[in-house]
C-alpha positions, 0 to 999 in steps of 0.5 A: 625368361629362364623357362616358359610353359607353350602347348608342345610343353616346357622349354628354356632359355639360354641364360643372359650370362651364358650368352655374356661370357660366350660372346658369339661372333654368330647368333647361329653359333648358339645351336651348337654352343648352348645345345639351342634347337631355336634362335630369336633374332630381331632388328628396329626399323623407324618410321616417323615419329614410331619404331617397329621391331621384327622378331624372327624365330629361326630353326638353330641348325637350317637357319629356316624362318619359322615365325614371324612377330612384328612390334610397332610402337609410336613414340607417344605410346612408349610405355607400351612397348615392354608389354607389346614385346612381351606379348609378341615373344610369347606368340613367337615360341608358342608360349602360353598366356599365362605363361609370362611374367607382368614384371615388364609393365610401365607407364614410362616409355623412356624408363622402357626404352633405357631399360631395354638399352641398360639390360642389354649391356654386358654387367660381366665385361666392361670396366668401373666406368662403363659399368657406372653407366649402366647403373645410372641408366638403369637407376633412372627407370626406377627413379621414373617409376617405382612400380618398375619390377623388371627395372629394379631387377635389372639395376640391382643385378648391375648394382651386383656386378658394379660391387663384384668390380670394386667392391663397393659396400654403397653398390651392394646396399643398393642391390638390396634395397632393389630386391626388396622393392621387388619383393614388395611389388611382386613376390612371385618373381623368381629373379628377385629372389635370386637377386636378394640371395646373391646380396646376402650371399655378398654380405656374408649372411649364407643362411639367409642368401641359401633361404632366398635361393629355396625361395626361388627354386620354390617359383621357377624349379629350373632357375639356373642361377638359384641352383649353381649358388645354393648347391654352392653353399650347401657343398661349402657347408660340407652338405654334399648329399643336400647339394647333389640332390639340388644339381640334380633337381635341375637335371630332371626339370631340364634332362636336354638342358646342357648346362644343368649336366655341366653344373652335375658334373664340376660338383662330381669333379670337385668330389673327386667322383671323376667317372660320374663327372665324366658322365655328365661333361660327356652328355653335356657336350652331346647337347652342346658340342661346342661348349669350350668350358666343357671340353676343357673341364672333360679334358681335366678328367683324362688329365687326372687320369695321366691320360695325355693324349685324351686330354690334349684333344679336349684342350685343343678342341676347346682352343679351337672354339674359343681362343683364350689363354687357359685352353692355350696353357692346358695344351702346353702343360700336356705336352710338357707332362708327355715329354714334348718339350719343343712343342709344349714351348711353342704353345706356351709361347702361343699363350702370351698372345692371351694370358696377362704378361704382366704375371710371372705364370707363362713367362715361367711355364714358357722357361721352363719348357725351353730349359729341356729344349736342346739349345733352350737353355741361354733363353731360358734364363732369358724368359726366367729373368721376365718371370722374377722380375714379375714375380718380385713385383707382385711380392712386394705387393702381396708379401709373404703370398706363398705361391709366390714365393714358391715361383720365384725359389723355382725361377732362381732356380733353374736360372742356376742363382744359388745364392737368391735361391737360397735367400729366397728360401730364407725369406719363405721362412714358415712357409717351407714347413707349412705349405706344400708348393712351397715345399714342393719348390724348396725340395726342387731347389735342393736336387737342383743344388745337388743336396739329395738329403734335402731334397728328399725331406722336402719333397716327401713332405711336400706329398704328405701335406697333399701335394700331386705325385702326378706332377713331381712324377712329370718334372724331368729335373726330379728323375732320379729322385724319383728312383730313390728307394728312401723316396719311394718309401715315403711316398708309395701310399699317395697317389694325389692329382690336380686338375688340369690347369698351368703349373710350375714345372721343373 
């Protein structure tokens, strides 16, 4: 359920996938993480040839139990356990009668029982294999009762993260097939339509994905989901007016729903409109002050803004709540923008400990804040030998890939190898005119080698094609360039900025 209609009026529900990607060491670490004022928590008990299951409501913030609902089912009487349940969940949060869907009922207690086992499974982790299994298993309540609408939902939506894994067209035909059984069973069930929105919209077919989505939203104004992909497709077709006003529909419906502001405000992010982005990251963290995606992403705001320090403390705020490899880097890019060179090295040495070593991208980042440590500079070229040997092997897997080639003409480099640089600029070809990283680290090269007329051409260039001046203004290697009246020039009416995300830096 995404939102529910009780006597006190309407409240929502964290949706599965929030609750997925978040993967909470403590239930009650959702109050301050979704901005939950309620948590249900539940545990099976078996007795004989039966199970019961105790629902408990739970106050987010005191951990006080303010309802009970118990469920028993005998085995014999399976088929009524999804029904049962959803009956009980509704006393539990006050929820009207007529509040919940019917889209739970079957006559099959196994297909109920392997429903309730396939939807609790994680569909956005896991590998083919694991996912493979959760297919079968949720394929086996629809092949055991057709009229199963809350089953086929829930196979067409592994079905969907099945073909986002490895891209089966087999896997996707099936998603479809499952929201048109949906369709045909129950059309006023919200899901399904977004179900058959994100199989158009896989397919490559957006007028018909953006049409099930209006669908959706027309059934259930608060649907999540619906709002994020029409929005999506309404801003990819340059509609921004339409799209804003989706993201703010969903706002209305649910003004203390942190993740509608959070949705607002990356829109205004990728508008470039940093202060109403601003504004909605900073209510959404109000609601949620534990949402690490939003302290980062208000922490991409200050970046923008030269603001180091600001920034620094979203990224580290967000480090601290949730451990992972993009909060680690952003820390580290900080630092090394605000001159801190020793310290950007420790955390983007701290970042190995997350990100895939397997890439080039923090080896690199990693050699590149050492070369400005006093006494790096031998390690350095050390970790720059990781990050080329990386970055070569993914070339020779994706050939011509320009923000590879644009790392390893920054590798060789600062690992002083004139003549691979050379070579590697050589092999860029086209690319040295047309794309602007590659500019960027082809100009980089050149001051590196000592040919400022080069380095001027390339790097002025770099910046008419869009590259940031905040991070050519950040590279202590181009510090003197900088100070050249003919660069200054060039450049004195751009003023570009990236979001806050690991770069080369040199």
């Amino acid at each position: 359920l995404d939102a529910i209609q009780t006597d006190a009026g309407a409240l929502w529900t964290v949706p599965y996938a929030n609750i997925a990607h978040a993967d909470l060491p403590d239930p009650f670490d959702a109050g301050p993480s979704f901005g939950v004022n309620r948590i249900v928590m539940g545990e099976v008990q078996r007795f004989g040839d039966g199970q019961q299951l105790t629902l408990e409501l739970r106050d987010a913030d005191s951990h006080d139990l303010l309802r009970t609902e118990r469920v028993r089912v005998d085995r014999a009487a399976a088929g009524a356990l999804l029904p049962n349940l959803d009956t009980a969940l509704a006393r539990l949060v006050g929820a009207r009668d007529d509040a919940v869907p019917r889209s739970l009922e079957t006559e099959n207690g196994s297909a109920s029982i392997r429903y309730l086992i396939g939807a609790g499974r994680n569909v956005f982790k896991g590998d083919s294999a694991a996912l493979e299994h959760t297919v079968a298993l949720l394929d086996s309540c629809v092949n055991d009762d057709s009229k199963f609408v809350a089953g086929a939902w829930a196979s067409g939506v592994a079905h969907m993260a099945l073909y986002r894994h490895n891209k089966s067209d087999v896997s996707l035909q099936r998603a479809a097939e499952r929201a048109r059984t949906i369709a045909a069973l129950d059309n006023s069930f919200a899901l399904g339509a977004v179900l058959s929105g994100d199989a158009w919209q896989a397919g490559g077919d957006v007028d018909s994905a953006a049409s099930a989505y209006r669908s959706a939203l027309a059934l259930d104004p608060g649907n999540h989901s619906a709002t994020r992909s029409l929005a999506s497709i309404y801003a990819a077709q340059s509609r921004l007016e339409e799209a804003e006003g989706v993201y703010r529909a969903l706002a209305n419906v649910k003004p203390d729903y942190w993740a509608s502001h959070r949705e607002l405000g990356y829109f205004y992010f990728l508008q470039d409109r940093l202060d109403d982005a601003e504004t909605e990251w900073s209510h959404a963290l109000r609601l949620a002050p534990r949402d690490a995606w939003t302290q980062s992403s208000l922490g991409a705001v200050y970046y923008r803004r030269d603001d180091w320090t600001r920034a620094r403390a979203c990224f580290v705020e967000a480090f601290q709540i949730q451990p992972a490899c993009d909060p680690c880097n952003n820390i580290a890019t900080t630092l090394y923008f605000d001159g801190k060179y020793k310290e950007s090295a420790h955390y983007f040495e701290l970042a190995l400990q997350y990100c895939d070593t397997s890439d080039c991208d923090t080896w690199g980042n990693l050699a590149s804040a050492l070369y400005w440590v006093e006494d790096g500079r031998e390690r350095s070229r050390v970790v720059y030998g990781k990050a080329i040997r990386n970055a070569e092997a993914a070339l020779a897997a994706q050939p011509g890939d320009a923000r590879l080639t644009a790392l390893l003409i920054d590798y060789y480099s600062m690992s002083d190898d004139s003549a691979m640089t050379q070579a590697t600029i050589a092999r860029a070809g086209d690319l040295a005119n047309t794309d602007a990283h590659v500019m960027y680290s082809v100009g980089s090269a050149y001051e590196k080698m000592g040919q400022r007329g080069l380095a001027l051409r390339y790097l002025g260039n770099a910046v008419r094609h869009g590259y940031s001046l905040q991070i050519i203004r950040g590279a202590p290697l181009l510090a003197d360039l900088l100070k050249d009246p003919i660069f200054q020039d060039m450049t004195h009416r751009s003023d570009s900025a990236d979001a806050a995300t690991a770069v080369n830096r040199n």
